[in-house]
C-alpha positions in Angstrom: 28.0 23.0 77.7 30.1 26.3 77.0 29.7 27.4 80.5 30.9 24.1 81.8 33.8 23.7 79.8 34.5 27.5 80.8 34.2 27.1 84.4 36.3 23.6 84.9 38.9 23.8 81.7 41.8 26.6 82.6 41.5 29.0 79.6 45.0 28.5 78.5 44.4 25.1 78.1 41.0 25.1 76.3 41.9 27.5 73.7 45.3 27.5 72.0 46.6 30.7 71.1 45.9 32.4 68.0 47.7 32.3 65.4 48.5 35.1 63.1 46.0 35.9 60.1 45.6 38.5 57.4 41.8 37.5 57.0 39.2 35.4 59.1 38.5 32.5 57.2 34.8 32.1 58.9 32.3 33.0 61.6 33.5 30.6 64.4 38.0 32.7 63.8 35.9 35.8 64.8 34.2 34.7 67.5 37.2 33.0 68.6 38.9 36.7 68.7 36.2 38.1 70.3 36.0 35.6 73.5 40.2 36.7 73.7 39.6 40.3 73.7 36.9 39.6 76.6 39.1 37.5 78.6 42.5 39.5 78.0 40.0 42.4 79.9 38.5 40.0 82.7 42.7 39.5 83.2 43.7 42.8 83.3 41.1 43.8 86.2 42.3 40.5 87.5 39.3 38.8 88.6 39.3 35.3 87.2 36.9 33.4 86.0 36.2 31.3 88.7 36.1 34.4 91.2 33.5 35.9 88.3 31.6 33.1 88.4 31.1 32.8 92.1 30.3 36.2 92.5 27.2 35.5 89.9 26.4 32.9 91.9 26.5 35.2 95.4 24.5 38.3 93.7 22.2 38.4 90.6 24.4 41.3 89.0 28.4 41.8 89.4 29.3 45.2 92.3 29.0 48.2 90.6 32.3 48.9 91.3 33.3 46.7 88.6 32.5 47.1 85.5 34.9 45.9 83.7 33.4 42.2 85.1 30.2 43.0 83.8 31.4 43.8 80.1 33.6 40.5 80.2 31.2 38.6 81.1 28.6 39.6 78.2 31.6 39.3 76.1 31.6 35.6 76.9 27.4 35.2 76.4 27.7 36.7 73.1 30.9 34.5 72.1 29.6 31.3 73.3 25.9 32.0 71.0 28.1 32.7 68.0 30.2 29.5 68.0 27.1 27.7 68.6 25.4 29.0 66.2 28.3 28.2 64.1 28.6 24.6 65.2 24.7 24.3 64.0 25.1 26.1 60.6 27.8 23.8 59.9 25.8 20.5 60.7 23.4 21.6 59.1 24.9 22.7 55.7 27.1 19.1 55.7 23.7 17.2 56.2 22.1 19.5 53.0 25.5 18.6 51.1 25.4 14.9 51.6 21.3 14.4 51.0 22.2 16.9 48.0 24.7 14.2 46.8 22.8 11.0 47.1 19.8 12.6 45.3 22.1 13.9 42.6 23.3 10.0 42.0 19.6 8.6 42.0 18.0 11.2 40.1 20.7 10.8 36.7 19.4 7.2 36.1 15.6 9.6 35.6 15.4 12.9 35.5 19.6 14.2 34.3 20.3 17.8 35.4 22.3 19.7 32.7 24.7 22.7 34.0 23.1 26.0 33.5 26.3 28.2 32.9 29.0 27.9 31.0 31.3 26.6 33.8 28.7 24.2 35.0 29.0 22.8 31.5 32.6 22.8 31.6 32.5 20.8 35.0 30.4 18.5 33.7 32.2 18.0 30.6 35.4 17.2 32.3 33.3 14.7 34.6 32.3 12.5 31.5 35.8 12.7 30.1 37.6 11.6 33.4 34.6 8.9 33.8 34.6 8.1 30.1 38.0 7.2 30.4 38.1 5.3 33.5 35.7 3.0 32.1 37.9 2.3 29.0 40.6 1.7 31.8 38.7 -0.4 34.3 36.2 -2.4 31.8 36.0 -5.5 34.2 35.0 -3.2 36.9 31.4 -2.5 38.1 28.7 -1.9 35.1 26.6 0.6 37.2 29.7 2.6 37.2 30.4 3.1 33.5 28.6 5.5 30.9 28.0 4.7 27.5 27.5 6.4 24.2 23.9 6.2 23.2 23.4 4.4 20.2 19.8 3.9 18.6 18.2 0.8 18.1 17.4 1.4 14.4 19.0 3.4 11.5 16.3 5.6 10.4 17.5 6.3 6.9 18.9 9.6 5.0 21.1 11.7 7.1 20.0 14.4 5.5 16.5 13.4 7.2 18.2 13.8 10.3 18.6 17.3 10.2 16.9 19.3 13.3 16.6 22.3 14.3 18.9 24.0 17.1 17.2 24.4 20.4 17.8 27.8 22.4 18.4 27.4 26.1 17.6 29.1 28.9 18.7 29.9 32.2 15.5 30.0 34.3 13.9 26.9 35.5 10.9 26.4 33.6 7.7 25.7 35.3 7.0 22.3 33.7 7.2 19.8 36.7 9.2 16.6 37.2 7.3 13.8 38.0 6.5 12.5 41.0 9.6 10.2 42.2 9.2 6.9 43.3 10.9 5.3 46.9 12.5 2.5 45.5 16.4 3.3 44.0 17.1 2.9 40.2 18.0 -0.8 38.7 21.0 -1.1 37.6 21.7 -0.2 34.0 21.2 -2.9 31.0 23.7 -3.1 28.0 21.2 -2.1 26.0 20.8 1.6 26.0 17.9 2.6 28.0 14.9 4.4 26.6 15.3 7.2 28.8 17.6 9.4 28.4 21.2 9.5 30.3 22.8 12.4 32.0 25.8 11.6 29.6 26.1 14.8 27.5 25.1 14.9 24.0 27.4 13.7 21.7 25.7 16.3 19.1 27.0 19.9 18.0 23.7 21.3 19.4 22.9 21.7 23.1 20.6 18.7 24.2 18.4 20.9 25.9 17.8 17.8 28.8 14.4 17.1 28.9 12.2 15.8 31.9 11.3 12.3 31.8 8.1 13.3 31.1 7.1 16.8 29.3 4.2 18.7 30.8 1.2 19.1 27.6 2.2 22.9 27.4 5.3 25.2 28.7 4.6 28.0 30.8 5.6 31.1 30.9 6.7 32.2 34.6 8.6 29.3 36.1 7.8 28.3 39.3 10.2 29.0 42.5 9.6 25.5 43.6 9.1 22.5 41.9 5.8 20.8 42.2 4.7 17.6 44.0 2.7 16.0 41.2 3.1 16.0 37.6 0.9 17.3 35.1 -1.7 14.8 33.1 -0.9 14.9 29.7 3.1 15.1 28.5 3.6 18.9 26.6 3.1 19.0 22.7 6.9 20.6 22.8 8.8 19.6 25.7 10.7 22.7 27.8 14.6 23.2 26.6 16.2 22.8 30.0 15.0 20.7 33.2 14.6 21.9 36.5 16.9 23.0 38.5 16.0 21.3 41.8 16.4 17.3 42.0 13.6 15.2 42.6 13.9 13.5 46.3 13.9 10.1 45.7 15.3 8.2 42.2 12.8 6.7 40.4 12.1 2.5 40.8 13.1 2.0 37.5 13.6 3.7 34.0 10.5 4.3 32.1 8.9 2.0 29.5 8.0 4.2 26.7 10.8 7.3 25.9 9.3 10.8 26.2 9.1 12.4 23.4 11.6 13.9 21.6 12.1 18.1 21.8 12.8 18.2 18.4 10.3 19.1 15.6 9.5 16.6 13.2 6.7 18.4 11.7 9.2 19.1 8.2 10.1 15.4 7.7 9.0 13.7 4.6 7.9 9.9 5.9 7.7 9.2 1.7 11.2 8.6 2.0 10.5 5.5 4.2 7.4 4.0 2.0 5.1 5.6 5.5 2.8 8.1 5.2 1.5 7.5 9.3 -1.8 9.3 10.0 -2.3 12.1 12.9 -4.0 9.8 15.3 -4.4 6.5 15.2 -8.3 5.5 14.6 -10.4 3.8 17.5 -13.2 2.3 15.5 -13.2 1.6 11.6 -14.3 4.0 8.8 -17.9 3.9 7.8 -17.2 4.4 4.3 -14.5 1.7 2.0 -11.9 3.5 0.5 -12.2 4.4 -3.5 -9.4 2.3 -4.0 -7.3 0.0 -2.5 -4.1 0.2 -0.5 -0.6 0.2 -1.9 0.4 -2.7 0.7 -2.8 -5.0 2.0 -3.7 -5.4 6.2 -1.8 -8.2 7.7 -5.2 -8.7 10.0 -8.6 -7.9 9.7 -10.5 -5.4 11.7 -12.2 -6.1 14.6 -15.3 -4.5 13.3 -16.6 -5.2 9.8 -17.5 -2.1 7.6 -20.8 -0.5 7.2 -21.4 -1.2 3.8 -19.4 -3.8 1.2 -17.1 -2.5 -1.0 -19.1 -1.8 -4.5 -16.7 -4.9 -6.8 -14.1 -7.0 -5.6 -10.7 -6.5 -5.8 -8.7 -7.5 -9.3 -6.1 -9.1 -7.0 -6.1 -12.3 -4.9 -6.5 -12.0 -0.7 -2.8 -12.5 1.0 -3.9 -15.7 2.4 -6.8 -17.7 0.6 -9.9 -19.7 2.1 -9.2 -23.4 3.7 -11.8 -24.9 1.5 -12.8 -23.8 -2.2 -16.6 -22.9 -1.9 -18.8 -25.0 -4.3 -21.2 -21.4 -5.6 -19.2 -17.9 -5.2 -20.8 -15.8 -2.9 -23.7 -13.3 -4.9 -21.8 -10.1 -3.2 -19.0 -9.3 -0.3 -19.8 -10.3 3.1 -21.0 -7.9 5.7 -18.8 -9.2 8.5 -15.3 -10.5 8.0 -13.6 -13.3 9.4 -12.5 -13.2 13.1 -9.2 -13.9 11.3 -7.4 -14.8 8.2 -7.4 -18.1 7.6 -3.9 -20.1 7.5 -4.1 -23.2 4.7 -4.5 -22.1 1.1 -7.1 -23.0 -0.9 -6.9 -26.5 -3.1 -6.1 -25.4 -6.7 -8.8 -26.6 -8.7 -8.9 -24.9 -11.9 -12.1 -25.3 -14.6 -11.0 -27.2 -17.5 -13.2 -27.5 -20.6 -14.5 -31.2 -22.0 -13.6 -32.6 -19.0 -16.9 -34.7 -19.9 -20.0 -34.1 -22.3 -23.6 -33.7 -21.1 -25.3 -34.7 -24.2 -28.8 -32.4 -25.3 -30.5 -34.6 -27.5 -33.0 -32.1 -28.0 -30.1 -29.5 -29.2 -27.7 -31.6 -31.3 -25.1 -30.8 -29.2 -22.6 -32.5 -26.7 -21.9 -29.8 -24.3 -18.6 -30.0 -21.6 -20.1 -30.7 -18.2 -19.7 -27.6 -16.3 -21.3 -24.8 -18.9 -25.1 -24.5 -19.3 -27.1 -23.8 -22.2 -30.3 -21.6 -23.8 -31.3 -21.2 -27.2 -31.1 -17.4 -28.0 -33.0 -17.7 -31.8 -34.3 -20.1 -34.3 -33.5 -19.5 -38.1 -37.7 -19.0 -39.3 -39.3 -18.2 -35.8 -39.7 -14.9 -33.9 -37.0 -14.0 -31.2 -38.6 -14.2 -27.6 -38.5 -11.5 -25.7 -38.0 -11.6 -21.2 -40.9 -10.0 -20.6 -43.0 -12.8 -23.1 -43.0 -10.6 -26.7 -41.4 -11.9 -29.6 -39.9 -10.1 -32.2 -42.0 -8.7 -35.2 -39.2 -10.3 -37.5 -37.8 -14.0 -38.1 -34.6 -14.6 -36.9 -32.1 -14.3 -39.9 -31.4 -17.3 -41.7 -27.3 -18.9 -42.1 -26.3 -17.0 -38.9 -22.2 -16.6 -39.3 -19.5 -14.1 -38.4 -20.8 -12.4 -35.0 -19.7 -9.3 -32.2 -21.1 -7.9 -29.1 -20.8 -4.1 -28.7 -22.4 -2.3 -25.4 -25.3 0.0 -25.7 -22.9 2.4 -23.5 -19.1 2.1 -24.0 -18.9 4.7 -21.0 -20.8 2.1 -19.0 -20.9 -1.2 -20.6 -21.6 -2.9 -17.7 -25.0 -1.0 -16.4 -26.7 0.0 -19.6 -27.2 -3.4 -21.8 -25.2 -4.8 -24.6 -26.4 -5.8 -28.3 -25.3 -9.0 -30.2 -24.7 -8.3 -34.3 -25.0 -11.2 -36.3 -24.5 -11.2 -40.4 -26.6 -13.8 -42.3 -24.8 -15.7 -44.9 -27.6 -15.4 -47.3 -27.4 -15.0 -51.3 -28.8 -13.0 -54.3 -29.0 -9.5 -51.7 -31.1 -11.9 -49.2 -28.0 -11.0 -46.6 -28.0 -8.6 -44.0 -26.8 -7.6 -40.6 -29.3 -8.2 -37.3 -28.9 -7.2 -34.0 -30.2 -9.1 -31.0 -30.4 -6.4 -27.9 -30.4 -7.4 -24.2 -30.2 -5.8 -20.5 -27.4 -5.8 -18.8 -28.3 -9.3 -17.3 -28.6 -10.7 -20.1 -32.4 -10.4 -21.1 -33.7 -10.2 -24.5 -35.5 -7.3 -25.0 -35.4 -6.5 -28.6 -34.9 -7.5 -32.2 -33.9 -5.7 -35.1 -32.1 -6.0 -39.1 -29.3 -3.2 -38.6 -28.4 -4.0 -42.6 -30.2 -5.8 -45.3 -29.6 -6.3 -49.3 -25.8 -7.6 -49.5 -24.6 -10.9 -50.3 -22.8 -13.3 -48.5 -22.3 -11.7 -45.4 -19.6 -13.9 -44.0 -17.3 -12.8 -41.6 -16.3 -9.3 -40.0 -14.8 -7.4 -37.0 -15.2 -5.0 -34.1 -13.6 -1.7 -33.7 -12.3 0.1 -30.8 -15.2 2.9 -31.8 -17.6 -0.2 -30.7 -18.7 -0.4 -34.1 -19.2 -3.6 -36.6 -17.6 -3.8 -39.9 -19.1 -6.6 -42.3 -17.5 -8.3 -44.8 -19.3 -9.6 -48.1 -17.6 -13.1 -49.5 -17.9 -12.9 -53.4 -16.4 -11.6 -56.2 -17.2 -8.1 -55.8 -17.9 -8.0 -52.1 -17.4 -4.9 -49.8 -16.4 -4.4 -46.3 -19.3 -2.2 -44.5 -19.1 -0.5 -41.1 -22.2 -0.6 -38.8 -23.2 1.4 -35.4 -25.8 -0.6 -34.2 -26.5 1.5 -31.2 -27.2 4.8 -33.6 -28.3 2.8 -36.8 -25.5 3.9 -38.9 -23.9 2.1 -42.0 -21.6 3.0 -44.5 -19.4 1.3 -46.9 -15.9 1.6 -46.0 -12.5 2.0 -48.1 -11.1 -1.8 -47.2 -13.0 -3.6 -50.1 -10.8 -1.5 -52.6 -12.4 -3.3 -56.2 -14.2 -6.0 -54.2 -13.3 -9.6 -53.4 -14.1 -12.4 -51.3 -13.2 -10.9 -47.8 -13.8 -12.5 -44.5 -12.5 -10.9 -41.3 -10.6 -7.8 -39.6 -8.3 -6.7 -36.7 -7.8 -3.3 -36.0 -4.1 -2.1 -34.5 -5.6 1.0 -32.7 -1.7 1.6 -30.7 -1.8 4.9 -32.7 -5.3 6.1 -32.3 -4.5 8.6 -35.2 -3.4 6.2 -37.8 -5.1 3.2 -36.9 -3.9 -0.3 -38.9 -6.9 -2.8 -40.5 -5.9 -6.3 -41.7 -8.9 -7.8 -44.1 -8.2 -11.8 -44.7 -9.8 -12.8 -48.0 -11.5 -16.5 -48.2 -9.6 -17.6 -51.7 -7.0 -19.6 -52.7 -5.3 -16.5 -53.9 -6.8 -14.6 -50.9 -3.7 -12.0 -50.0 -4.2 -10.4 -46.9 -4.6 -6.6 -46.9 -3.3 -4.3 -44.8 -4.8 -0.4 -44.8 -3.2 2.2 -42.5 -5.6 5.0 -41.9 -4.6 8.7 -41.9 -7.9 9.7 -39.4 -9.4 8.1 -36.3 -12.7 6.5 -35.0 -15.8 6.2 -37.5 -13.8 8.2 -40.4 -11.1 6.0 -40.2 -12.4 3.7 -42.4 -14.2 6.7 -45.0 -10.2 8.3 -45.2 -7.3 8.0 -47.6 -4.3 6.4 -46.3 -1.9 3.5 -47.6 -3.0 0.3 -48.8 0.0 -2.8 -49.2 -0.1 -6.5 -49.0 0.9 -9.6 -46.8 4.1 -11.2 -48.5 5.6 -14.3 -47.0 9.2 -14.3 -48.2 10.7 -17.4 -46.6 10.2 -19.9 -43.3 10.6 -16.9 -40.7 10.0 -13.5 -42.5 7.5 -11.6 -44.2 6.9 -8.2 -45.6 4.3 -5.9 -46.8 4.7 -5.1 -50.7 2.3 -3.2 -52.9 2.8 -5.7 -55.7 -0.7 -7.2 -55.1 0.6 -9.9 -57.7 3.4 -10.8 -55.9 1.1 -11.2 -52.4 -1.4 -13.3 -54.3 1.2 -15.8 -55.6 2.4 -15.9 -51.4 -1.0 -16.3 -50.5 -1.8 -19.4 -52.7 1.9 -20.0 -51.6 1.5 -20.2 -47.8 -1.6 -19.3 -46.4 -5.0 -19.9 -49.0 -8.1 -19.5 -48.0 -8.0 -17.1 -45.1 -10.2 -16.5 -42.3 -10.5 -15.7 -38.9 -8.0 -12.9 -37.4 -7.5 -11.2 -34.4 -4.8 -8.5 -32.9 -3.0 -8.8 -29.7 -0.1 -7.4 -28.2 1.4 -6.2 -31.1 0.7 -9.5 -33.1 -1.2 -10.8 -35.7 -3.2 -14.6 -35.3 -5.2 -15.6 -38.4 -6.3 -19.0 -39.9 -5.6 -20.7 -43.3 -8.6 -23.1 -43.4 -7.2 -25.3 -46.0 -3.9 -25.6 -44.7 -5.4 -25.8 -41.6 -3.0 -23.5 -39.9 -2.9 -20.8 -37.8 -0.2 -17.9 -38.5 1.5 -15.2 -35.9 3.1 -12.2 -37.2 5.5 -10.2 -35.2 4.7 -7.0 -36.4 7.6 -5.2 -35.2 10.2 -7.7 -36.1 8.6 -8.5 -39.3 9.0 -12.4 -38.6 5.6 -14.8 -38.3 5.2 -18.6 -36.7 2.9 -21.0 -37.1 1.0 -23.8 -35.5 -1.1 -27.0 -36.8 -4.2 -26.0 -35.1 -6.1 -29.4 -32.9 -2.9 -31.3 -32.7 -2.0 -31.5 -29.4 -6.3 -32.0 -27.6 -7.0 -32.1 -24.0 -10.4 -34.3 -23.1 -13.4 -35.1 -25.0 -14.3 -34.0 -28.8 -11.6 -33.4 -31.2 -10.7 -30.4 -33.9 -9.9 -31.9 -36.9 -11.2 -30.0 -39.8 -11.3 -26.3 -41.1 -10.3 -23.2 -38.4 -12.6 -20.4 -39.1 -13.1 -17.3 -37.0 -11.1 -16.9 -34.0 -11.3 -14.4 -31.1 -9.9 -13.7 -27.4 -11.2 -14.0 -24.2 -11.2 -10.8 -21.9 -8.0 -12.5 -19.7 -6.1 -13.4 -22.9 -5.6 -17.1 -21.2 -7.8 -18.8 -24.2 -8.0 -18.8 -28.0 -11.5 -19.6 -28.8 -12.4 -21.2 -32.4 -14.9 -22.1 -34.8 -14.6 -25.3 -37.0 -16.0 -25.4 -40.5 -16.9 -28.8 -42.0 -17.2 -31.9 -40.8 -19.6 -34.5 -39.1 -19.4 -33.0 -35.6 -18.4 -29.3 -36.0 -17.5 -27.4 -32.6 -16.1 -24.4 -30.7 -12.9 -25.0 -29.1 -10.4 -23.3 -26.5 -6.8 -22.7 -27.2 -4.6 -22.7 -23.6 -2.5 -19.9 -23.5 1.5 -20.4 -25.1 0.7 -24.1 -24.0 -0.8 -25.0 -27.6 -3.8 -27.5 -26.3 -7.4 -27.6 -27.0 -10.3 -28.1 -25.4 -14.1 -28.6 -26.2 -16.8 -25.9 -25.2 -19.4 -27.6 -27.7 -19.7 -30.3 -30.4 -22.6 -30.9 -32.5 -23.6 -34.7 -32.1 -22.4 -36.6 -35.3 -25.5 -37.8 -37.1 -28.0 -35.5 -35.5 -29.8 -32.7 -36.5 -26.7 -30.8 -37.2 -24.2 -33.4 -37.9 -24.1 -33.3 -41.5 -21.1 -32.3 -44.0 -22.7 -29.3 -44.4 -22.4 -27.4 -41.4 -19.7 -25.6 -39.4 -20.0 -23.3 -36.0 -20.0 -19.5 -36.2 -20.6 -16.1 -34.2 -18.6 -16.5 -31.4 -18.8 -13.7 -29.1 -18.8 -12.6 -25.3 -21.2 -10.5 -23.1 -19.4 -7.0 -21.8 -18.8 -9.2 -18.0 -17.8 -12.0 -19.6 -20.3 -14.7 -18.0 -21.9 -15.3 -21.2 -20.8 -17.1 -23.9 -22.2 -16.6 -28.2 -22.1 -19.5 -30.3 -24.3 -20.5 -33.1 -24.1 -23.6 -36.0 -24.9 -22.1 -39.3 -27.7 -24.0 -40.2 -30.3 -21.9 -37.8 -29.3 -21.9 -34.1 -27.8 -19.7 -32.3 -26.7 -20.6 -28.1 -25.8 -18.6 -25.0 -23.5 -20.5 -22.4 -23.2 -19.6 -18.9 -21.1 -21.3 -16.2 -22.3 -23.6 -14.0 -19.8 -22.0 -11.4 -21.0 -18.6 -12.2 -17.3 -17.7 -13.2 -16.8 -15.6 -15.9 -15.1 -16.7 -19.5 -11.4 -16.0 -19.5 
């Protein structure tokens, strides 16, 4: 083409003339002064170019008596090759720059570049500004076109918790690849930020360090002088500080679902701040072993595999969601596989009330509430029966009263047996203490007199120690303390002179100066009050400060040692009393004649009191005497014994609620409705599923639940 437009276009024509310059600007200026040098020497031997080129024609090489043809025309060879070569270099680099450009667009919606010198970053900087603002300008214009601020979905917390480290970048392209690019362009953006990460710059005082879309598992340490074709398997534990240098070819089809992870180090954040404590790795299949206790916030769903083994007792709390339909029997233990999931209706409320109805046991002399079960434990006159089929070398104690249950183990009360201590209500130094020993479900399996010789062993009380203090009811009577699992007795320092005492409670909230209170069965029966100045078994063998129960008007009381003065209050306010029991900083005991039942508020020094049986739920009724008195191991009944009487029973107190209910009643005219009897020894087993009762005149019962449901 050069050679044509040489031969047929005059030269003065083709080219125009040059123009003066202080410095070529490019390859094709020089070339251009090169082919006029040539032709200003092809003018001066003044052969023209067509002459030249017909002489080519005529001979393969120009006369040799011309040279100065023969260097003109090499001149024009060499000229022509250089502006061609020019004219290609120059396609070639305007094709690069325009791909370069299109790839540059697509590839910031993926994979940003971030400048690598200080005026690259100052470039782009003033790019984002001029944009930034042209957005604000133009807001009704094109979305695709706009950048945004990134702002994250949720507020993590604590600034302070947002403190990371700086990141040192690099210059060198690191050898971590980019992934493999897709052939479809990039969607438009959403309002919503995306998850990946803009080629905005950071808005932070730190470099953002732009990482790949997707990290490689671990940097290397020699980048690469090309990027790679496929990306590596596993995204890098720490991603690299800068991204690669060359684009990807094609954008990506659309931003990626999950967000790469973040090039910052987390590893000193303290997830206690947010209530989370998140494991390493989540776990595939469940844990073989339960945990020792349970979590702080329960599972919304079940697993999809059961555990191995159940967990060794239930939990204390209720599930989240209960059961569809209450079961009739509780299961015997946890279930091997759980439910596929939880169940969505609650369970229909249906809570056990006492005396409901009587089951009559002709047999016994007793109406029992339908519900409860009964067995007869010992006979006043005939030998205990043993589970294995013995019987005990002794009688069972005659005028069975006041009663506790203390486990063999008090480190494991549950596993090693309990044993139930009984006084016997005996004259003349006939009385005594007996213990009746089971296993821990509940089998007999011994028999023995822990204490004989007193007198009138009436009532008494247990001790946090798990021992049993008896009290003698006559005029000289002592208070005696009894360890029926070591055979220990001991007469302790509450009987002072003697008198007719009944029952104790023991405040233990200072297990160094423990606090008795000893109720006395008389009309002038003041109640005493010892404070101890030692602990466990000597507690009760110690010196310490003795004062007495003082009612002063409707609402206070006080404790005076002008036992004159107390006596006067008893006979007063509260003769005759009997049962007493400590809870919650408060003292409940009973005034059988008034038939009233007294609270003292033992830190604001006021009392209450209550008519007990007036306001009676069901069958039965409580009309006459309140004797002993004791919890049950929730605290949500009051259970009492009733002296005197044609149908003496045990009854339940509800809670603040004030009503009563009817565990047993002896049948009026049968072989223990008389005026002469009253219930006694009312006492639980160390789980709470069986229930001590006896009447006086020589039986003493166990009740169970028919639901298997502990006492509460």
């Amino acid at each position: 083409l050069l050679l044509l437009v040489i031969k047929h276009c005059p030269l003065d024509s083709c080219l125009p003339a040059p123009e003066p310059r202080t410095q070529p600007s490019n390859m094709s200026n020089t070339a251009a002064d090169s082919f006029r040098q040539n032709l200003a020497t092809d003018e001066e031997t003044g052969v023209t170019t067509d002459a030249f080129l017909e002489n080519g024609n005529q001979s393969k090489s120009p006369p040799s008596s011309n040279p100065p043809q023969t260097k003109s025309r090499v001149g024009w060879i060499i000229s022509g090759v250089l502006l061609l070569l020019c004219i290609i270099g120059l396609a070639f680099s305007m094709s690069n720059r325009n791909n370069e450009s299109n790839e540059v667009r697509a590839v910031g919606t993926s994979a940003p570049r971030g400048p690598t010198t200080a005026l690259d970053e100052a470039k782009e900087t003033d790019r984002f500004t001029s944009n930034a603002t042209a957005s604000s300008d133009n807001g009704a214009k094109d979305s695709t076109n706009t950048l945004t601020a990134f702002t994250p979905q949720e507020s993590v917390g604590d600034v302070a918790l947002l403190t990371l480290p700086e990141i040192q970048t690099t210059s060198s392209p690191t050898r971590s690849p980019t992934p493999v690019p897709s052939s479809s362009p990039t969607i438009p953006p959403t309002d919503i930020p995306s998850i990946v990460p803009t080629n905005v710059p950071s808005t932070s005082s730190g470099p953002t360090g732009g990482p790949s879309a997707d990290p490689s598992l671990h940097p290397t340490s020699w980048p690469s002088a090309l990027p790679s074709t496929q990306p590596t398997l596993a995204p890098s534990e720490s991603p690299t500080d800068e991204p690669t240098k060359s684009p990807t070819d094609l954008p990506t089809a659309s931003p990626s679902t999950n967000p790469t992870k973040s090039p910052f180090n987390f590893s000193s954040w303290t997830y206690s701040a947010f209530g989370l404590e998140p494991s390493a790795t989540p776990s595939k299949k469940p844990t073989s072993e339960p945990s020792t206790s349970p979590s702080q916030n329960p599972t919304l769903e079940p697993s999809k595999q059961p555990t191995r083994k159940p967990t060794r007792r239930p939990t204390r709390k209720p599930t989240r969601k209960p059961t569809r339909q209450p079961t009739k029997q509780p299961t015997p233990s946890p279930s091997l596989s759980p439910t596929n999931r939880p169940t969505s209706e609650p369970t229909p409320y249906e809570p056990f009330f006492f005396g409901d109805e009587f089951d009559k046991y002709e047999d016994l002399g007793i109406n029992v509430s339908r519900g409860l079960s009964v067995r007869v434990i010992a006979e006043t006159g005939k030998p205990v029966q043993f589970a294995n089929g013995g019987k005990s070398k002794l009688d069972a104690h005659t005028w069975p009263d006041g009663a506790g249950v203390i486990p063999m183990n008090p480190n494991n009360p549950l596993e090693d047996g309990y044993v139930y201590v009984s006084n016997s209500e005996e004259n003349d130094g006939e009385a005594g203490v007996y213990g009746i020993y089971f296993d821990k479900d509940g089998n007999i399996v011994d028999y023995q007199a822990l204490q004989t010789g007193t007198t009138w062993n009436c009532g008494g009380g247990l001790t946090p120690w798990n021992t049993w203090v008896t009290c003698e009811e006559h005029e000289d009577g002592q208070c005696w303390q009894i360890d029926p699992v070591n055979r220990r007795v001991e007469k302790t320092v509450l009987g002072g002179d003697g008198g007719e005492f009944e029952s104790v409670a023991v405040d233990n909230s200072d297990v160094d100066r423990p606090v008795f209170f000893t109720t006395e069965d008389d009309e002038m029966g003041a109640m005493r009050r010892f404070v101890a100045s030692g602990s466990g078994w000597d507690a009760l063998h110690s010196k310490g400060d003795h004062s007495f129960l003082r009612i002063l008007d409707g609402e206070t009381y006080e404790w005076t040692t002008d036992e004159d003065a107390a006596r006067e209050s008893a006979k007063k306010f509260y003769p005759n009393s009997e049962g007493i029991s400590f809870h919650e900083g408060k003292i409940f005991f009973m005034s059988k004649e008034k038939k009233m039942m007294f609270v003292l508020d033992l830190e604001n020094m006021t009392y209450e009191t209550e008519k007990t049986g007036k306001k009676f739920y069901g069958e039965g009724s409580f009309g006459d005497e309140p004797d002993q008195n004791m919890f049950g191991p929730t605290r949500k009944y009051m259970y009492f014994t009733e002296d005197g009487g044609r149908s003496p029973g045990v009854y339940a107190r509800f809670g603040n609620d004030g009503t009563y209910f009817t565990l047993f009643q002896a049948i009026e005219g049968g072989i223990y409705g008389n005026d002469e009897d009253e219930t006694t020894g009312i006492a639980l087993s160390p789980d709470g599923k069986r229930f001590y009762a006896g009447i006086q005149t020589g039986i003493i019962f166990e009740f169970t639940r028919d639901d298997g449901q502990p006492f509460e």
